[in-house]
Each structure stands twice: as C-alpha cells, then as structure tokens.
N, C-alpha and C positions, 0 to 999 in steps of 0.2 A: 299110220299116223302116230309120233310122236305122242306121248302125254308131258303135259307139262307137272311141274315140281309139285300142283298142288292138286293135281289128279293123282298123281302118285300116293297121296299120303293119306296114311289111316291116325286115328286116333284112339288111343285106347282105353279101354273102359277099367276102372281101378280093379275090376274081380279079373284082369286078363292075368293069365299066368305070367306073363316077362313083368308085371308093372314091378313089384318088389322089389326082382333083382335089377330091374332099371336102376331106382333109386336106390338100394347100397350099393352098386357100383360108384354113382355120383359120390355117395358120402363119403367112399374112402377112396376118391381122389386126393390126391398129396393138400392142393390148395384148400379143400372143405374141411378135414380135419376130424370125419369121421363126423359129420352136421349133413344131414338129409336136403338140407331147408338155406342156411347161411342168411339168415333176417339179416339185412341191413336196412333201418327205416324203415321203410315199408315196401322192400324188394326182400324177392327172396328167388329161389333157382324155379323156373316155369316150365312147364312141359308143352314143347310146341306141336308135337306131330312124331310119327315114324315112317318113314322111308320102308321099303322091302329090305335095306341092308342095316339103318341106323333107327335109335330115336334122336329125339333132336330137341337141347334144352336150351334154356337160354337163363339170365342173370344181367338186370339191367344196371345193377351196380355192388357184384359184389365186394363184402367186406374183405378180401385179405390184398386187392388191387386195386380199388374204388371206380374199378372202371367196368364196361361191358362184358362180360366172359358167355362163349358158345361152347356147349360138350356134344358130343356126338358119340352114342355107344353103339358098340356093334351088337348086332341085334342075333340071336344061337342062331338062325337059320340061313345070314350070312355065310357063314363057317362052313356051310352043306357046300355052298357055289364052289369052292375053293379044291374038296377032298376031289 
C-alpha cells in the first residue's frame, strides 16, 4: 500500500536537531535577505511539514514578490539516498 503525502510527513518539534539549520537555510536564501521570518502584514514564512527527503515551508505573501512563495530544503539524510 502506497502512503499518501500526508502519512508521509512528520512535524518537528523546535528542540529537533535539523529545526535551526532549517531556518538559516531559508534566511539566506537570495530572496529573504538573510530575514528568518520576512513579516509581511501579518504573513510571514510557516513551516508545513517534512517529507523523508524535504521540509516543506510556505509564505502566503511574501514581501520581496507579493505573492505566494513555497521552499523546499533538503533534509542531511536525503544526501545518504544518493552516496
């Protein structure tokens, strides 16, 4: 049996080891500017979930394109699959 997208995904808890490097990954992405966070209004970058290979953010409108933006990082234990 297949699992679907949302059997698949774990959520992580802020004392997990990846959480940190999750987010300064996102923040020095080129468009964030080295911003954690990127408030616009009352949006700012959300953490949805991780996959076995990604986590998975979202931005319902961020500030440097005023529109939707989805990141997806690869998660270190991706990288094992691959060696």
């Amino acid at each position: 049996m297949i699992e679907s997208w949302e059997e698949s995904m774990e959520y992580l808890d802020t004392s997990h080891p990846e959480w940190a490097r999750m987010w300064d990954e996102l923040a020095y992405y080129p468009m964030n500017d080295g911003d954690h966070l990127c408030i616009n209004g009352s949006d700012c970058w959300e953490y949805m979930g991780s996959s076995a290979d990604h986590h998975h953010l979202r931005h319902a409108n961020h500030p440097a394109t005023n529109s939707a933006e989805y990141f997806y990082i690869e998660r270190p234990r991706a990288a094992v699959g691959w060696a």
